[in-house]
Structures are given as C-alpha cells and as structure tokens.
C-alpha positions, 0 to 999 in steps of 0.5 A, spaced: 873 920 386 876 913 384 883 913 387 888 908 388 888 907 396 894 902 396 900 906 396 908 906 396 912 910 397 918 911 392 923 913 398 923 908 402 918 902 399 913 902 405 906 900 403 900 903 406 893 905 405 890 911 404 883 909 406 886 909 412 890 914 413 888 920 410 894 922 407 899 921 401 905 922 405 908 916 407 907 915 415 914 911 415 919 917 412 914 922 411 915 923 403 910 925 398 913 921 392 908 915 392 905 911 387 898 907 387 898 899 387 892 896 386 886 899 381 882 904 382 876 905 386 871 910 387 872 914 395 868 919 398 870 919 406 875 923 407 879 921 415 876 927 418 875 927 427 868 930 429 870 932 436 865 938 440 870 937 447 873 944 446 866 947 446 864 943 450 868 945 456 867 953 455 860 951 457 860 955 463 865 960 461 862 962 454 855 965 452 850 961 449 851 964 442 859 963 442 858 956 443 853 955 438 858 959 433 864 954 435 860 948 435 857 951 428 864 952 425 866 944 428 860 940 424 861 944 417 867 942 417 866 935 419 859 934 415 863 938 409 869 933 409 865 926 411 863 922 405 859 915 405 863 911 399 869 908 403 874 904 398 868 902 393 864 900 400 857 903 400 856 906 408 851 906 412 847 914 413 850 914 420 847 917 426 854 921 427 853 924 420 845 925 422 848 929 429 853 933 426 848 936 421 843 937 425 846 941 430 850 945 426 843 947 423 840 947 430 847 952 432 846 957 426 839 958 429 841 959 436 846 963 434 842 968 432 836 968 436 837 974 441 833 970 445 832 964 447 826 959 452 830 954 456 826 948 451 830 951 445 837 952 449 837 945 453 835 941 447 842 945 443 846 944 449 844 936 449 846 935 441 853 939 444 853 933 449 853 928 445 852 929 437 860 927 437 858 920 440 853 919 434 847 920 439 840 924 437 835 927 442 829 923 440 823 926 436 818 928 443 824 932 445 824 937 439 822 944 440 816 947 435 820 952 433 826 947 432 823 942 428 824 946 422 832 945 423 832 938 424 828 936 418 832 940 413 837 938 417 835 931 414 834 932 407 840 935 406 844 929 409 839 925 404 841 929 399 848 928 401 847 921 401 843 920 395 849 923 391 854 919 393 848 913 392 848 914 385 856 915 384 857 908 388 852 906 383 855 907 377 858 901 376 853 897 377 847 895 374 841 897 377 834 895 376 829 900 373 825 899 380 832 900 384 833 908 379 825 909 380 826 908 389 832 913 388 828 918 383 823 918 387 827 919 395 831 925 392 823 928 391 821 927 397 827 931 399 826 936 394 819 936 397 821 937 404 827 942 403 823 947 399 819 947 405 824 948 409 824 943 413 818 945 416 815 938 418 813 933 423 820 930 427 817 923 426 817 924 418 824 926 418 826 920 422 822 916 417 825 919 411 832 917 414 828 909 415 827 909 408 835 912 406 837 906 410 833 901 407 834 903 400 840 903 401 840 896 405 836 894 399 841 896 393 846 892 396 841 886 396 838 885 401 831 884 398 827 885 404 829 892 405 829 893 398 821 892 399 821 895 405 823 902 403 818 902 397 813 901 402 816 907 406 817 911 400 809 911 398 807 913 405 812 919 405 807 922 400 
C-alpha cells in the first residue's frame, strides 16, 4: 500500500516517521490526529519484533510439541506481518524472514508427530535456537523427512517476496527479460509448491540464490541480473 510516512501531529506538531515506528500515534503526546507530509510511497513491512526467548526458556519445563506450537504461533505472526517494500526500498529476502518461516513449517510438523527421532527434535530445537537471530542450519543437517518443510518453506517465502517484487515495480519500467526472469521464478515456485515442497535442501537454498540475484538485478545491478538468468535455466 502507498502511504505517506512523514507524519505530524495536529495536537502538538511533532514530526515523525511511520517507517520507523510503526504507529499513527504520535510518539510526543500520544494523539492519533496527524496528517502525511511528504508524498506517498509504496510500504509493505510492517514494525514487527520476532523474539523466540519466551519459548526458548520453557525448553526444559515444556514438552517438545507445546514448544512447537509456541514457537508456531510466534513465526505466523511475524512472517504474516513482515513485508519487503520499506518507504519504496526494495529489501533483501532476508535470512530472519527465511528462519522464521521454515520453523513455523518445521514446528506445525513437530507438533503433530506423536513421535519423533532425535535428528528430527534436534534440528527443530536448533531453528528455536537461533532462527530469531537470522540463522539457518545448513542443507547437510536437514532431515529426510524434513526437507519437505524447508522447501515449502522457501517457496512460499518466494512467493511473498515475488508479490512485493511486482508491487514495488510498479512504477517503474521493466524490461521484457526483467518481466520474463520474474514470470518464470514465480513457475518455479509454482512447480515446487505443488510438490509440496518435496525437494533436495540445495535446490531450495538455490531458489533463494536466484530471488537474491533477481532481485539485486532489477535494482541494476547487471552482473546479478545475468546471473539469476543462468540460476533460473538451471532450476529447471
């Protein structure tokens, strides 16, 4: 959505900016009569925190599939809040977001297994550990029968991505390589979610290279432009 994110107040006449705190209220008196300064742009992220230490610290005292729906209900509401268009800044796909989702598919999994191997609880407990601070266990440590959960995972956070991609281009002038790269990424999504995500861990992560470079690409950068185009054919 196009908002304007300069904002100030009518009470008081602070200025602020909604980019950065999330909030029409004003952070001076705490009025919600404000106007827009500036013009509009587009704006997708909301201010969300993603937090797992309240989960984190009943590790010891809760059982394995109550963690899991905590930590479920803690990643839907941050992946269902995060964006990627920041006062008409294209972000980065960034590993936190990457994290978050993948636990949340990882943890509705775990909550319902009524049994589970230690690979499969270990590489759960190590998402909880460190998704939070945008860390990812590698593809050698994913689980044969979790592998479905990542690639999903990433496919979905694709799609995301891809939508905000096409809002945030809007305005501007692609080319017709530029619309053909993104069309055919939001195939291969297509290809891998009816699959339900049942792919090799590398080729996920790889469909995540190639967001990155597109993306990197379509803000000018030629180099990555041409490599996503190569990453694209060699998803096929």
């Amino acid at each position: 959505m196009k908002i304007r994110g300069e904002r100030e107040c009518k009470e008081c006449g602070t200025r602020w900016s909604y980019y950065e705190t999330g909030s029409v209220g004003c952070p001076a008196c705490g009025s919600l009569r404000s106007v827009g300064v500036d013009e509009r742009t587009e704006h997708t992220d909301l201010q969300v925190t993603f937090d797992l230490t309240s989960v984190r610290n009943a590790v010891d005292e809760a059982a394995t599939g109550d963690l899991a729906e905590r930590a479920r209900e803690e990643c839907r509401e941050y992946v269902r809040r995060r964006g990627f268009v920041n006062a008409g800044d294209l972000r980065e796909l960034d590993d936190t977001y990457l994290a978050a989702i993948e636990l949340l598919h990882v943890a509705d999994i775990v909550a319902r297994e009524i049994r589970l191997d230690d690979r499969e609880e270990l590489y759960f407990l190590s998402l909880l550990r460190d998704a939070d601070r945008g860390e990812r266990p590698p593809v050698e440590e994913v689980p044969e029968t979790l592998r479905s959960a990542r690639g999903l995972a990433y496919a979905n956070a694709v799609r995301e991505y891809r939508r905000d991609v096409r809002t945030w281009a809007e305005d501007r002038d692609l080319t017709a390589s530029e619309r053909s790269a993104l069309e055919t990424l939001g195939e291969h999504v297509k290809r891998i979610r009816m699959l339900d995500g049942d792919i090799e861990p590398r080729t996920a992560e790889r469909l995540v290279d190639t967001t990155r470079d597109l993306a990197n690409g379509l803000r000018g950068d030629e180099l990555a432009f041409s490599r996503s185009q190569e990453r694209l054919e060699r998803l096929e």
